[in-house]
SENUVO-366254 format. One line per 3 residues: number of its first residue (from 0); for each residue x, y, z of N, C-alpha, C. Coordinates in nm, 3 decimals. Layout:
N
NUM) X Y Z X Y Z X Y Z  ... .
***
This chain:
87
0) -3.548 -8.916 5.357 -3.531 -8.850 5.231 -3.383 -8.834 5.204  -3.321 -8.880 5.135 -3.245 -8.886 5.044 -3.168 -8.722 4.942  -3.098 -8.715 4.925 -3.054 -8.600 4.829 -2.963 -8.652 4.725 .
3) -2.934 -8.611 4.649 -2.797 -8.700 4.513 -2.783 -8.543 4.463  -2.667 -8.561 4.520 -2.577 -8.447 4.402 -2.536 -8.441 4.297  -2.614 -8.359 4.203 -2.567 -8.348 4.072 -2.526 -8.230 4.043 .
6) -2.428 -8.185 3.933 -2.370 -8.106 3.872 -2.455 -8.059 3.831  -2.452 -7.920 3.735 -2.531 -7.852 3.646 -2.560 -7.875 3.521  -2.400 -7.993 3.452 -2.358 -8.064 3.326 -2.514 -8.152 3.330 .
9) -2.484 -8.229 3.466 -2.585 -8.352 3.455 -2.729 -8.338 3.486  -2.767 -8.242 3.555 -2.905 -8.166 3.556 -2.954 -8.133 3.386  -2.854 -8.070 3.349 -2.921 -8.039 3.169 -2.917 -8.164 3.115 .
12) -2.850 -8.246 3.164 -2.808 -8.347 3.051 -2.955 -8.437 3.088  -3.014 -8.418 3.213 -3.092 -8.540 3.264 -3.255 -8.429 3.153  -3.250 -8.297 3.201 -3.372 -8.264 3.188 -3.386 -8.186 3.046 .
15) -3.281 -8.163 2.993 -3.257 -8.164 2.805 -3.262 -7.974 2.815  -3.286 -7.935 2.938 -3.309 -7.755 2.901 -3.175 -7.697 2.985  -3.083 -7.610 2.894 -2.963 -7.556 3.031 -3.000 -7.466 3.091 .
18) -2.945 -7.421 3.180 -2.969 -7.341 3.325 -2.876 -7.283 3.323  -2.892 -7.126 3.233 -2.769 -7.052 3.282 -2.815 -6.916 3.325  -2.741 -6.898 3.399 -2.734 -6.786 3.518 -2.687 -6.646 3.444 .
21) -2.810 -6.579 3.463 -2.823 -6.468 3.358 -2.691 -6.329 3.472  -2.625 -6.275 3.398 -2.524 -6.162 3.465 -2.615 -6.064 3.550  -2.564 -6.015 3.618 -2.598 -5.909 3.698 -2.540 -5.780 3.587 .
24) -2.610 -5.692 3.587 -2.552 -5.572 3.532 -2.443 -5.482 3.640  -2.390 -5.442 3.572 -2.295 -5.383 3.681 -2.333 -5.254 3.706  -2.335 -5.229 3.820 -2.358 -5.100 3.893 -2.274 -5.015 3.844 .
27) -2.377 -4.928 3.793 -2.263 -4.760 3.701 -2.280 -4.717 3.828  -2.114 -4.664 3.862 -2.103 -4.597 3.962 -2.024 -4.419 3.910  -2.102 -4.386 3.799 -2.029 -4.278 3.748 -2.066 -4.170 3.833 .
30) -2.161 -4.149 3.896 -2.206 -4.049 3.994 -2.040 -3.990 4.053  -2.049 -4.113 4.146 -1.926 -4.129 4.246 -1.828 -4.035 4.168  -1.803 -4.137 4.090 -1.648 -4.094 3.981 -1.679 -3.945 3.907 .
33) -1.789 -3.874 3.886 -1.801 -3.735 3.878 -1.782 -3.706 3.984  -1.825 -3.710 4.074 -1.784 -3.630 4.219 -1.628 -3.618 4.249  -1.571 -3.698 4.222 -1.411 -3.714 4.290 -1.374 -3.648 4.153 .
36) -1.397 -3.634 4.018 -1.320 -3.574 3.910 -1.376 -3.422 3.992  -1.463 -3.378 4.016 -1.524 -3.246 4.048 -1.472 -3.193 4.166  -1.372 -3.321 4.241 -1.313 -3.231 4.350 -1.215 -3.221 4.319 .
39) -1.100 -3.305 4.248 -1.014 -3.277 4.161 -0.943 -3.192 4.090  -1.101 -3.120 4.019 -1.069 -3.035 3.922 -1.090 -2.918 4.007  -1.162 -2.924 4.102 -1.197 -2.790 4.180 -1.042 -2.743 4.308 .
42) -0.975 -2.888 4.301 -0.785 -2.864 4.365 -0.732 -2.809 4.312  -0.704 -2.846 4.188 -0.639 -2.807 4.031 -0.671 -2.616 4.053  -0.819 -2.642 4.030 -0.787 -2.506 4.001 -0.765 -2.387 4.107 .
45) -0.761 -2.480 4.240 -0.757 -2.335 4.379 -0.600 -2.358 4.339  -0.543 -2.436 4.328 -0.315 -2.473 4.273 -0.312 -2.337 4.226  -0.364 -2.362 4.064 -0.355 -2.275 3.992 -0.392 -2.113 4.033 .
48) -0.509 -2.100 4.122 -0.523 -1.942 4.139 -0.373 -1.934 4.216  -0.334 -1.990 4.318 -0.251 -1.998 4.433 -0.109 -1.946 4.331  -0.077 -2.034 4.242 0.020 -1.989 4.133 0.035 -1.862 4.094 .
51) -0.091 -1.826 3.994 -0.120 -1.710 4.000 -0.049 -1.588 4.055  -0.173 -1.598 4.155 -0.107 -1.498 4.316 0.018 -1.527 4.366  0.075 -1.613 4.379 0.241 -1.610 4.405 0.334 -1.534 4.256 .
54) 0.268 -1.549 4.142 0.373 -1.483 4.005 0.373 -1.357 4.010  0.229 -1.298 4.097 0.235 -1.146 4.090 0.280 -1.054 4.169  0.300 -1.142 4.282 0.403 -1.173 4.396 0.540 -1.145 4.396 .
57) 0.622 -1.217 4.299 0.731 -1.271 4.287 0.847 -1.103 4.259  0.773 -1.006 4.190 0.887 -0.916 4.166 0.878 -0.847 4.296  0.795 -0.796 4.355 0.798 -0.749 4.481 0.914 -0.827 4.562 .
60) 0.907 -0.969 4.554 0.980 -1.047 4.647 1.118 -1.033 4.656  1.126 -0.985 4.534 1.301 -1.021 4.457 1.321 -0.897 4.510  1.279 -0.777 4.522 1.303 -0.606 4.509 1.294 -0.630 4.672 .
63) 1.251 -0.680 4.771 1.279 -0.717 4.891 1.429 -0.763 4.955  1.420 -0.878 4.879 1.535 -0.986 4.872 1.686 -0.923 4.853  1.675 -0.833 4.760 1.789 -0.751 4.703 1.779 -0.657 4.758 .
66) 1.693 -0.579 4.856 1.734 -0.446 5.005 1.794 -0.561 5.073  1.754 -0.667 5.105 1.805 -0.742 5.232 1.895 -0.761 5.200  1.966 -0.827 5.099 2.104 -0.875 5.088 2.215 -0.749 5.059 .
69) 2.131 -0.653 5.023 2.223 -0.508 5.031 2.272 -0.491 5.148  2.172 -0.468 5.228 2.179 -0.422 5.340 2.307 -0.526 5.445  2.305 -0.659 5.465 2.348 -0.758 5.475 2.512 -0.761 5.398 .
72) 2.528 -0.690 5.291 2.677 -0.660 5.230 2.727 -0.588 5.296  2.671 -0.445 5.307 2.706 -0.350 5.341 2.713 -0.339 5.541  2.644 -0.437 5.603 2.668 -0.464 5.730 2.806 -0.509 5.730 .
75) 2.837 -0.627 5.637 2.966 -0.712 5.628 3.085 -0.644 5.618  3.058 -0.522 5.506 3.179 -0.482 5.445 3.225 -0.385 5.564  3.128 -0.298 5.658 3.143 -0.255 5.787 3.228 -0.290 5.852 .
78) 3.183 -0.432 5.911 3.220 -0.536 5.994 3.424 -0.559 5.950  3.402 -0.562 5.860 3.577 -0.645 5.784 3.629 -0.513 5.794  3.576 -0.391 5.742 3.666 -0.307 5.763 3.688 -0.219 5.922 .
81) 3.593 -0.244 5.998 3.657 -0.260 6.181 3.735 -0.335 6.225  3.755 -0.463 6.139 3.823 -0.583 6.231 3.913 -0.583 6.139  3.995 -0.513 6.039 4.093 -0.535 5.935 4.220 -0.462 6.070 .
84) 4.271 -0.585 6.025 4.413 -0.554 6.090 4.528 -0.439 6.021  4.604 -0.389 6.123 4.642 -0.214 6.088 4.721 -0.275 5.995  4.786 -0.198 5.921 4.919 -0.238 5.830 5.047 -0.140 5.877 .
***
């Protein structure tokens, strides 16, 4: 037995009907792609509480910041005036 290769051109051309190869539909994969927007949006918004809670934060921080660096002057200005040479 024998085989002869023919094209698809020459298959229609021999048997007069074409042969075309119907598409596959494409797999909706929107599931997926909701899930990853839904973890996304669920990052977004723990950022945002996190923001939040650090802005309400922030004056406390400063009213901290400014005892420390007081405190930190007034160590200094100590310091320079022990080690100031006599005149």
């Amino acid at each position: 037995m024998t085989v002869d290769l023919i094209t698809t051109r020459d298959f229609e051309a021999r048997t007069g009907k074409p042969v075309r190869v119907q598409p596959k539909p494409k797999q909706n994969k929107s599931q997926e792609t909701t899930k990853m927007l839904l973890h996304e949006e669920l990052s977004r918004a723990r950022i945002r509480d996190l923001i939040t809670e650090q802005e309400a934060q922030r004056p406390w921080r400063r009213a901290r910041a400014a005892r420390r660096w007081s405190r930190v002057a007034r160590w200094a200005a100590s310091r320079a005036e022990r080690y100031q040479p006599p005149n």
